[in-house]
Each structure stands twice: as structure tokens, then as C-alpha cells.
C-alpha positions in Angstrom: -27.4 -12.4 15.5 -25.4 -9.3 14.9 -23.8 -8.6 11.2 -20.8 -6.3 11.2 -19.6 -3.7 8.2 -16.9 -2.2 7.9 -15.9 0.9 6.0 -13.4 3.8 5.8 -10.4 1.7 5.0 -7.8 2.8 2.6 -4.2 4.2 1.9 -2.4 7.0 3.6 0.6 8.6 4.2 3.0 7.6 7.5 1.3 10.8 9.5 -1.7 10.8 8.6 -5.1 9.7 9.7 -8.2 7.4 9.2 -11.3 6.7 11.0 -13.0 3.2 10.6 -16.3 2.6 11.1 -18.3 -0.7 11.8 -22.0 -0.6 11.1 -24.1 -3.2 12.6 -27.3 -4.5 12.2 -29.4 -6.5 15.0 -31.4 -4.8 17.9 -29.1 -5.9 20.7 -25.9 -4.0 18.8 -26.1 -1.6 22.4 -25.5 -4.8 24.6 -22.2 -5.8 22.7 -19.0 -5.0 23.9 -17.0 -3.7 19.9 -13.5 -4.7 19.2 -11.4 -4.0 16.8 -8.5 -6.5 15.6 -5.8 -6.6 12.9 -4.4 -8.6 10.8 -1.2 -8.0 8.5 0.4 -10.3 5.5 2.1 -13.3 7.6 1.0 -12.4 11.1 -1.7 -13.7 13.7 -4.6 -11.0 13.9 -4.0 -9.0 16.8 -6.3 -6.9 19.2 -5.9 -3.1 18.8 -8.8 -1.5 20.7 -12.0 -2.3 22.6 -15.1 -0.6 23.7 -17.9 -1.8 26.5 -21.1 -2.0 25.7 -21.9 1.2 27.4 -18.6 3.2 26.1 -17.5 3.7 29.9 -14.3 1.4 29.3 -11.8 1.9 25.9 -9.0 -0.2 26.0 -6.0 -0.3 24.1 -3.0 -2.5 22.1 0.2 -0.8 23.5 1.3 0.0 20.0 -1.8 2.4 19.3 -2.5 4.1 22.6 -2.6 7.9 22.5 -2.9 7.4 18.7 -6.1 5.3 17.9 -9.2 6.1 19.5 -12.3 3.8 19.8 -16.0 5.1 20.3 -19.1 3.8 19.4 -22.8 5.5 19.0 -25.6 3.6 20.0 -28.6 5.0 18.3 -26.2 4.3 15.0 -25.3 1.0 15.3 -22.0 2.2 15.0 -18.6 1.7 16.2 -15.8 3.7 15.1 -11.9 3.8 15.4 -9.8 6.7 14.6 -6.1 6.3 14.0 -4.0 9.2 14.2 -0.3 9.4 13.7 -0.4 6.3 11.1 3.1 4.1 10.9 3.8 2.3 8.1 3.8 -1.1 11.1 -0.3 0.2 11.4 -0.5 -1.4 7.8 -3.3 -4.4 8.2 -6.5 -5.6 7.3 -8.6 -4.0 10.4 -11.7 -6.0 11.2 -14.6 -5.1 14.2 -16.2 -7.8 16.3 -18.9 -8.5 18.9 -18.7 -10.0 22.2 -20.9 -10.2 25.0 -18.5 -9.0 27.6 -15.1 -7.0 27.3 -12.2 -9.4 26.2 -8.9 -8.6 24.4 -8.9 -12.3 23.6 -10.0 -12.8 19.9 -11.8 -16.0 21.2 -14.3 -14.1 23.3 -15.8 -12.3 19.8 -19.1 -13.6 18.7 -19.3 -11.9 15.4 -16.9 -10.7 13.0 -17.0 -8.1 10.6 -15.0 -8.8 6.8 -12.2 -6.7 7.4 -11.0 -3.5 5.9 -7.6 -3.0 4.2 -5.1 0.4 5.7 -2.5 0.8 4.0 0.2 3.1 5.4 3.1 4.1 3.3 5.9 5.5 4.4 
């Protein structure tokens, strides 16, 4: 069983940046690939970055690569995501997951995190 927390939410300028983090609990955190998903008013959540279980792999949504970057720290129990270069379109409740193997299918995530509002104005 893994339990997910996010944090680091809020609201920003178009520009400027934000880093998430996702705190989890659970001993076997280190063997979980991290993901993080989004979800904005009247839209299907949507992946925006994942991490493997060893950090060796990042991958990445089309519309944040080479502005969000996703790490994670292993002896924290923590996963992070730093968005640089916010767009008023980054506006979304972000939420981190778990999975047992990389996936950018939202359907492959064991665990789920409650979410954490970003709100980018313009």
C-alpha cells in the first residue's frame, strides 16, 4: 500500500514557475514507477510526466517537454515536478500516482495522490 501527498500547488503568473512535490509513505515507494497527471475544469485527466522507479527514464506530455521536469528522491519518499515557463493552458488540478511499471496510460497507476490545484493566469 503506498499513500500519495501532494503539495506545492498554487497560483502564478503565465512565466513563471512551480515545483510539486508528492510525498509518499510505504517502504516499497523506491520500486514504484511516479507519474504525474492532470486534470482541468471539463477535460479527461491527462498524463504530463513519468519517472521509473530508478529515475533512469523521464518521460514527457508533448505540451510540457523542455518546460516541466520530473525527479524523484528515494531516501525521501519523494517525487517532484518542476514546471517552468507556466501557460495559462498548464492551469489543472495536478495529481501524482504509483504504478508498478512505467505507463503513460492512467490505467496502469495503482495509487493516486488527491490532487493539487495550479493556477496560471495570464
Amino acid at each position: 500500500q503506498v499513500q500519495l501527498v501532494e503539495s506545492g500547488g498554487g497560483l502564478v503568473q503565465a512565466g513563471g514557475s512551480l515545483r510539486l512535490s508528492c510525498a509518499a509513505s510505504g517502504r516499497t515507494f523506491s520500486s514504484y514507477a511516479m507519474g504525474w497527471f492532470r486534470q482541468a475544469p471539463g477535460k479527461e485527466r491527462e498524463f504530463v510526466a513519468a519517472i521509473s522507479w530508478s529515475a533512469g527514464n523521464t518521460y514527457y506530455a508533448d505540451s510540457v517537454k523542455g518546460r516541466f521536469t520530473c525527479s524523484r528522491d528515494n531516501a525521501k519518499n519523494t517525487v517532484y515536478l518542476q514546471m517552468n515557463s507556466l501557460k495559462p493552458e498548464d492551469t489543472a488540478v495536478y495529481y501524482c500516482a504509483a504504478a508498478r511499471f512505467d505507463t503513460y496510460y492512467s490505467s496502469g497507476y495503482d495509487y493516486w495522490g488527491q490532487g493539487t490545484q495550479v493556477t496560471v493566469s495570464s
